[in-house]
C-alpha positions as CSV (number, residue, x, y, z in Angstrom):
1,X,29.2,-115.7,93.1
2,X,28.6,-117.0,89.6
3,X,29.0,-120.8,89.9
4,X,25.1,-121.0,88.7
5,X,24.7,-118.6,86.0
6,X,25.8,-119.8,82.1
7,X,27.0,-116.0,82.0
8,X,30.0,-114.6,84.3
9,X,31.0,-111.1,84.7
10,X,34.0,-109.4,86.0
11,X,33.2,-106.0,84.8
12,X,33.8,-104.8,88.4
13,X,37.5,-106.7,88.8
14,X,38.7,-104.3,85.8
15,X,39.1,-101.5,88.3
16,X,41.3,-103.7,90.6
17,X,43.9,-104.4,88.0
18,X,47.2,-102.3,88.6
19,X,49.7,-102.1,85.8
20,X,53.4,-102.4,87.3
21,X,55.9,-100.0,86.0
22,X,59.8,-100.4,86.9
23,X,61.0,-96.6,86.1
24,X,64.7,-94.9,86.0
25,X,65.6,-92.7,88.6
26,X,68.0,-91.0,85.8
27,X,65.3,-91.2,83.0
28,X,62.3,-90.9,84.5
29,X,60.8,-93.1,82.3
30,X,59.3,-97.0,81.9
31,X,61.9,-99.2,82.0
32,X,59.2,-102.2,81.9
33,X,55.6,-103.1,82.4
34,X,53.2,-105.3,83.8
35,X,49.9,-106.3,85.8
36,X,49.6,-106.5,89.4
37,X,46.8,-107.0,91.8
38,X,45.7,-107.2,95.6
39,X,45.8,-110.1,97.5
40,X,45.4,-109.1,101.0
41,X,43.2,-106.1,103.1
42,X,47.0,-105.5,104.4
43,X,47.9,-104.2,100.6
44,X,49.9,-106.8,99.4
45,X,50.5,-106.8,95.7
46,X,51.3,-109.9,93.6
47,X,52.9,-110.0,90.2
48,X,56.1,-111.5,88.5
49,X,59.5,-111.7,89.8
50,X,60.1,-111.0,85.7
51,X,58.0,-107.7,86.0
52,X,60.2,-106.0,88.8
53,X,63.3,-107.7,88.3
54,X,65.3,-104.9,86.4
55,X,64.9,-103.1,89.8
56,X,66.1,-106.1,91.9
57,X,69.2,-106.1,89.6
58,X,69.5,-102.6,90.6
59,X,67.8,-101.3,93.4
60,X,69.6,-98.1,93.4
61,X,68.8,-97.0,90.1
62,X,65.4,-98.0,89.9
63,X,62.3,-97.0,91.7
64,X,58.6,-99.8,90.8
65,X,55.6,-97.5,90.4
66,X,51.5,-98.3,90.1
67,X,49.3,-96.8,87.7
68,X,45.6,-97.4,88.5
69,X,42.4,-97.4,86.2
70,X,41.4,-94.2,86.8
71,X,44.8,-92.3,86.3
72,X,46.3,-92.3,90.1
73,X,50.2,-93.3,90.4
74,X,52.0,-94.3,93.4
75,X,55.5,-96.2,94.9
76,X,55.5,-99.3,95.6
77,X,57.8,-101.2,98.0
78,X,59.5,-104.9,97.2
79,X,58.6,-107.2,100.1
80,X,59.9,-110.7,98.8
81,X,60.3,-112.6,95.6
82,X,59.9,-116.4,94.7
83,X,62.5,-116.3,91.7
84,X,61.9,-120.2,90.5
85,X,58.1,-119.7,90.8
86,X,58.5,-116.2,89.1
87,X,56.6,-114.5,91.8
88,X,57.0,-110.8,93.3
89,X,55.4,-109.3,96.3
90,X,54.9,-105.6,96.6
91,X,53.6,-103.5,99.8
92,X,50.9,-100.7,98.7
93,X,51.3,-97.5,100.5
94,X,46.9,-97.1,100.9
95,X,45.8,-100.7,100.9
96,X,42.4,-100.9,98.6
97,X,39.1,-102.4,100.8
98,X,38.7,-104.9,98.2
99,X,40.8,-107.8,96.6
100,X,41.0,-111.0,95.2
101,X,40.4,-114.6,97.3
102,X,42.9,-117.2,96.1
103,X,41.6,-120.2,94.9
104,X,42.1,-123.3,96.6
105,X,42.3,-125.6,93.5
106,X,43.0,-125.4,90.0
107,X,40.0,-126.0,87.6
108,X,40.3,-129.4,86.1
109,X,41.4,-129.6,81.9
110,X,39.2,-128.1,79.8
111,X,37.5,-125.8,82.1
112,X,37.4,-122.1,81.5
113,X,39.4,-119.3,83.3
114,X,39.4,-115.6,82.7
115,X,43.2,-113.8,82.6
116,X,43.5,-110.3,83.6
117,X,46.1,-107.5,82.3
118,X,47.0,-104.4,80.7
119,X,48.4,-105.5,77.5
120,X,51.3,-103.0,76.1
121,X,49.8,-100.3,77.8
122,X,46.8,-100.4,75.8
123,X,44.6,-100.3,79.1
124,X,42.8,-103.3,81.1
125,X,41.4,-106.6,79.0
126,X,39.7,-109.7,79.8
127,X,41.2,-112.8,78.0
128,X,39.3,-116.2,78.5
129,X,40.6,-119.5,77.7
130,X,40.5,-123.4,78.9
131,X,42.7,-124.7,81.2
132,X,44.8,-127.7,80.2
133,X,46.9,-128.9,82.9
134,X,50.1,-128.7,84.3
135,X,53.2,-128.6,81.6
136,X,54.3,-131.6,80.6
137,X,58.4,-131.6,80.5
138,X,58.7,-129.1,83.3
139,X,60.5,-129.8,86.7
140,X,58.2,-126.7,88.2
141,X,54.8,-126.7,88.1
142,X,53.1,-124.3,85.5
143,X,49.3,-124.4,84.4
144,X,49.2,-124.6,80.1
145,X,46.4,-122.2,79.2
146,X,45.0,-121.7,76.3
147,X,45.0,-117.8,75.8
148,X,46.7,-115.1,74.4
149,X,48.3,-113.6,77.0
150,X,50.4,-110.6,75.4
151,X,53.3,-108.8,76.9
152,X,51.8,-106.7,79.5
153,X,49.8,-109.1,80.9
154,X,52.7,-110.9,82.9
155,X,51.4,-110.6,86.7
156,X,47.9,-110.2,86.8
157,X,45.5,-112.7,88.1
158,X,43.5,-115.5,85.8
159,X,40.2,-116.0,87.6
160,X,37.6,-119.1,88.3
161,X,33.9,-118.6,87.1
162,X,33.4,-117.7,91.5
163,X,36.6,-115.0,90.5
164,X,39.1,-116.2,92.5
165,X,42.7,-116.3,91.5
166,X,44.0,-119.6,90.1
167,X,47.1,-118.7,89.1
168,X,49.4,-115.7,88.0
169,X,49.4,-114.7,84.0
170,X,53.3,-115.3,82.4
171,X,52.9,-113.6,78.8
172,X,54.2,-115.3,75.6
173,X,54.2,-112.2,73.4
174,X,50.2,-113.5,72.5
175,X,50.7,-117.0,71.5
176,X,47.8,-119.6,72.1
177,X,49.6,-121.3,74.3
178,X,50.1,-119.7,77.8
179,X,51.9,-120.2,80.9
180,X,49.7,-119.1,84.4
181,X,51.9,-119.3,88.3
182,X,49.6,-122.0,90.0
183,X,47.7,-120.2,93.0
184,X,49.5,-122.9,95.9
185,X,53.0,-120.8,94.9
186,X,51.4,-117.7,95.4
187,X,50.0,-119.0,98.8
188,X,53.5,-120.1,100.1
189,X,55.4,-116.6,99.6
190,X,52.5,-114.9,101.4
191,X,52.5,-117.2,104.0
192,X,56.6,-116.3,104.8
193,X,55.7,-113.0,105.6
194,X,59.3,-111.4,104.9
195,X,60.8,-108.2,104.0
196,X,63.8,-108.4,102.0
197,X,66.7,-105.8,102.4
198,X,67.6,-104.2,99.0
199,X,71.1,-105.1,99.9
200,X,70.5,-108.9,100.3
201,X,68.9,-109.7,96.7
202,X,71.7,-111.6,95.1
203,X,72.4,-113.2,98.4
204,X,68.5,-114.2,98.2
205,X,68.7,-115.1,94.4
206,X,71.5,-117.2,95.5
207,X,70.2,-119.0,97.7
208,X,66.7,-119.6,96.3
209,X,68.6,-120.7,93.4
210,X,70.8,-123.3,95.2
211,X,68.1,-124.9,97.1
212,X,66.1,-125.4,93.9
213,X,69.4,-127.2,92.1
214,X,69.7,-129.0,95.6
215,X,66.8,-130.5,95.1
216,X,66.3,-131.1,91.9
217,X,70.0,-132.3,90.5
218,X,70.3,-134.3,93.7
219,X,67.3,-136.4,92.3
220,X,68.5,-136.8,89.2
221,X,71.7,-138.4,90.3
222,X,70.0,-140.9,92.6
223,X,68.0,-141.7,89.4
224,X,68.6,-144.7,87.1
225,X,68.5,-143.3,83.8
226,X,66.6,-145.5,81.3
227,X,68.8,-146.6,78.4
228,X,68.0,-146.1,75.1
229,X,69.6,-147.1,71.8
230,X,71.6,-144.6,69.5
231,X,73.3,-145.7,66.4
232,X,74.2,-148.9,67.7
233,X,75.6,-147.6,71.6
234,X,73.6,-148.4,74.8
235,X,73.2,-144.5,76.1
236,X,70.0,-141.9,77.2
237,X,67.4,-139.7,76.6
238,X,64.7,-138.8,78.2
239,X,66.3,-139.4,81.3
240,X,63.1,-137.3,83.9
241,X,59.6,-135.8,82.9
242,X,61.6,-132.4,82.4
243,X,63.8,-133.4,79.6
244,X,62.8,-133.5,75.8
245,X,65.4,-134.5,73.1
246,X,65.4,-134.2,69.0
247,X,67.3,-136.1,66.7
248,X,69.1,-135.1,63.4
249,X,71.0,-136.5,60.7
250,X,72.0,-135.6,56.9
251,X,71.7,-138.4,55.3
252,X,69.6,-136.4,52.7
253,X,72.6,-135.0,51.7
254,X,74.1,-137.4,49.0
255,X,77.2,-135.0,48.3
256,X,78.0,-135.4,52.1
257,X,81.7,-135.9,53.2
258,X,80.9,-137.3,56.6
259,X,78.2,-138.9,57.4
260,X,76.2,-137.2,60.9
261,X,73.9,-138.5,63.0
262,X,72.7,-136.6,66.4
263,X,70.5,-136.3,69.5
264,X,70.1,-133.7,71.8
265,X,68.2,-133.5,75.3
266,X,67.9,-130.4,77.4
267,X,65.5,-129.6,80.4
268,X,61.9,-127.5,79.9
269,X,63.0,-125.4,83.2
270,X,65.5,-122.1,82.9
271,X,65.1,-119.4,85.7
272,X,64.8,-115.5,84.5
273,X,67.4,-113.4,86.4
274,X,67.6,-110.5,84.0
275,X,66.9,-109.6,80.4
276,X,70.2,-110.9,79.9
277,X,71.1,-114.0,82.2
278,X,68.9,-117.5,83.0
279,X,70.4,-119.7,85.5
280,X,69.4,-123.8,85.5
281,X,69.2,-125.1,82.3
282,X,70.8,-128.7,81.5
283,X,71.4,-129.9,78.4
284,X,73.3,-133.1,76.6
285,X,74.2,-133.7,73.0
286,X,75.4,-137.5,71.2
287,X,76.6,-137.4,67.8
288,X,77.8,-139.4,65.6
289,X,80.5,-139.1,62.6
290,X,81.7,-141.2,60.3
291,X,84.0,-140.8,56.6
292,X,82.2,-141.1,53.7
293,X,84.8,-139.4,51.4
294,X,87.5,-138.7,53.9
295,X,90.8,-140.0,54.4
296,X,91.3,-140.9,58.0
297,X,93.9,-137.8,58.2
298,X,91.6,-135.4,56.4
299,X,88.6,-136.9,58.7
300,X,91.0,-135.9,61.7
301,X,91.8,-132.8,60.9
302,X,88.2,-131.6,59.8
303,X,87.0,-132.2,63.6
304,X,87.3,-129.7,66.2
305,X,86.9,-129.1,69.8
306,X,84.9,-126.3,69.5
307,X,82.4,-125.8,72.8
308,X,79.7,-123.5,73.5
309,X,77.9,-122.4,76.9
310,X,74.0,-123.5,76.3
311,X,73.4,-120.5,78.6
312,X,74.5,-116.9,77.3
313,X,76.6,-114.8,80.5
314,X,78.7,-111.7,79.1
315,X,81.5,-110.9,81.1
316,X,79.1,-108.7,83.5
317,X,78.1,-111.8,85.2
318,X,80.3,-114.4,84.6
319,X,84.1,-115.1,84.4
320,X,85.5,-116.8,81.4
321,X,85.7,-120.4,81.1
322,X,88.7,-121.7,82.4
323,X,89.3,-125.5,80.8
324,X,91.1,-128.6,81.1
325,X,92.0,-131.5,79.1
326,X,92.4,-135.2,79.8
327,X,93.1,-138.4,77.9
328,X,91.9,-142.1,78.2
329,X,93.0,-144.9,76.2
330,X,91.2,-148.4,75.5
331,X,87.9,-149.7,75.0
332,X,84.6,-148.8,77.1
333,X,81.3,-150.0,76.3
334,X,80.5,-148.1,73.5
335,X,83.9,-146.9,71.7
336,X,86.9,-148.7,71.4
337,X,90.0,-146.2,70.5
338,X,90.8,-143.4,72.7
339,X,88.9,-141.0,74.3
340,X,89.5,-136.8,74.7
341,X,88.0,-135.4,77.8
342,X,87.3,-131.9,78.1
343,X,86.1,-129.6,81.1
344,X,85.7,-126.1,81.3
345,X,84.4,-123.9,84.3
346,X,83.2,-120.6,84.6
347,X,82.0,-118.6,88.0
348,X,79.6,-116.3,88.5
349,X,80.5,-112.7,89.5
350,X,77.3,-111.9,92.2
351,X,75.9,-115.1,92.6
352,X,79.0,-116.4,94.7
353,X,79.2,-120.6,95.1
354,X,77.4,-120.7,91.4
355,X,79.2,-122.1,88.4
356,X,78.3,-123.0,84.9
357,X,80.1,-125.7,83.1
358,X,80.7,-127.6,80.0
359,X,82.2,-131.3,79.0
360,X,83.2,-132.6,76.1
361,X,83.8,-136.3,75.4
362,X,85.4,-137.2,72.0
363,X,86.1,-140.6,70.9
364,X,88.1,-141.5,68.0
365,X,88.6,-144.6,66.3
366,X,90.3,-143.8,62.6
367,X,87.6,-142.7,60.0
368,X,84.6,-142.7,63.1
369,X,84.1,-139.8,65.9
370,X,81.7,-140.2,69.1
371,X,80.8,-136.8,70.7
372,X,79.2,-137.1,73.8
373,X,78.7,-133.2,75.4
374,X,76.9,-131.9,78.7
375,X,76.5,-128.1,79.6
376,X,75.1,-127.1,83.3
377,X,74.0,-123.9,84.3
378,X,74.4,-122.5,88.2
379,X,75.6,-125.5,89.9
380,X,78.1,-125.7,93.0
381,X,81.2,-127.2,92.2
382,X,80.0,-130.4,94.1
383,X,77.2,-131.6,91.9
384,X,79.2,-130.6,88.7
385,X,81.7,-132.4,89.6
386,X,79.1,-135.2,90.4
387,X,77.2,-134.9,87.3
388,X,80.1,-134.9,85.1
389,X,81.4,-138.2,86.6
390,X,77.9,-139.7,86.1
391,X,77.7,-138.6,82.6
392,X,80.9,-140.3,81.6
393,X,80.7,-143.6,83.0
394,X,77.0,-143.6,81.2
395,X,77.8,-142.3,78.3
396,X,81.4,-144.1,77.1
């Protein structure tokens, strides 16, 4: 309705901006907030799984609320949820006569869009900015915007120039750079017409989870990683489009005792469970040591086997690590001396068939140390297992 006008206005779509509120039964008051809006004359409300998700962690002690422009509150009930996609679909009580179409493409880079949200509570805003493709270094598709998108904001609609929805806003606490849902992820959970049980959630999560690591480890492991060089070994980095590593070293430190060099790779893609858990992340570390002032015995003893989770689980969701220990002798490819192997597992409590896990792979040879490590994040024992093996033939 504006394609041929220099000027656009969405004065009107203000009004059909709902913030989200996920209260306490006990307290009675916001537990979180966030933007929502209509996508359907049947009353069907779309915002982030991220919005809601306190109250799918806990259905029994939270109720999810709407707040319109004009002052009205309501209930709101949880149809579905696409938890990779960070999507959430609510059922309005007293469907509105209007909403928003959905898009069927994504502008091009560089064009303008027009995000929609009630920022801390502060009341509706308009936020323009360009479009600028899909992320780069990210297993799940996700639209970079350029707009300041502050907490708040999460769930509501970014708009074409003809106002229809694009994508879904993802706050970054107002940075420039901005994350929107693509609008194709919001047409697939519409289209499976569900209503989830309150007492099947962390069956769901589980299972949404586990396809998405099906799919996307499976790949991965029927990959040939491309080699690349580090300090002097035949090894990897950059392994898939989703992985980004950094290198260190401090060899600006002339008092140094050992010398260190390092490289570390870890995916772009984490899922948000909870305020306190993400599920998916993988991540590997090389590094290098070597004496510079040590004896070989004072080299030895200064290295430890210290290993930590590269996802954070208290005891709430998670069991502790249980590990085990394994040596090889003789020369591999990369390391001659003999090689400590370390694996450690850890289950989750809810999220049954769903393991993180770490491994560490030392190599000694007198005053020199080779670390290769690998963490995974809610895997089935299979494709750990699987991965792990991979890892070490590629990496020794």
């Amino acid at each position: 309705m504006f394609a041929n006008s220099d000027e656009v206005d969405f004065s009107g779509d203000f009004k059909r901006i709902y913030q989200i509120q996920v209260v306490s039964q006990d307290a009675g008051g916001k537990s979180s907030i966030g933007s929502g809006f209509q996508v359907s004359s049947e009353g069907h409300i779309m915002t982030n799984y991220h919005v809601v998700s306190a109250y799918v962690n806990a259905p029994d002690q939270y109720d999810i609320k709407y707040s319109t422009h004009d002052g009205k509150t309501g209930f709101l009930e949880l149809l579905d949820f696409d938890i990779v996609s960070d999507l959430a679909l609510l059922q309005h009580p007293e469907p509105s006569s209007e909403y928003f179409d959905l898009a069927q493409t994504i502008p091009p880079k560089g064009q303008t869009v027009y995000a929609l949200g009630n920022p801390g509570d502060w009341g509706i805003v308009l936020v323009p900015g360009p479009t600028n493709g899909l992320v780069e270094h990210s297993y799940e598709d996700r639209v970079l915007f350029s707009g300041s998108l502050n907490s708040g904001m999460s769930g509501g609609p970014s708009l074409n120039r003809d106002g229809a929805v694009i994508g879904v806003n993802v706050a970054t606490a107002g940075s420039q750079l901005s994350f929107l849902v693509p609008v194709d992820k919001v047409s697939q959970l519409l289209r499976l017409r569900r209503k989830l049980n309150a007492t099947s959630y962390e069956a769901e999560i589980t299972r949404q989870v586990s396809a998405w690591q099906l799919t996307r480890v499976q790949e991965l492991l029927n990959e040939t990683w491309a080699e690349e060089e580090f300090y002097g070994k035949t090894l990897f980095g950059e392994i898939r489009d989703d992985f980004q590593c950094w290198g260190g070293t401090n060899e600006s430190d002339e008092e140094r005792p050992v010398e260190r060099v390092s490289k570390s790779c870890e995916t772009g893609d984490q899922i948000y469970i909870n305020s306190d858990l993400y599920m998916g992340e993988i991540a590997f570390t090389f590094r290098h040591t070597k004496s510079v002032k040590l004896t070989d015995t004072q080299f030895a003893n200064a290295q430890n086997l210290l290993m930590y989770p590269s996802v954070t689980s208290d005891y709430e969701n998670s069991t502790n690590f249980i590990c085990q220990t394994d040596f090889i002798e003789g020369q591999s490819s990369n390391f001659e001396g003999y090689h400590r192997i370390v694996t450690c597992i850890r289950a989750y409590k809810k999220f049954t068939g769903l393991y993180d896990s770490m491994l560490l792979v030392m190599s000694n040879s007198g005053s020199e140390m080779f670390k290769s490590r690998l963490n995974l994040s809610a895997l089935n024992k299979e494709h750990i297992q699987e991965m792990n093996r991979v890892f070490v033939e590629r990496s020794l």
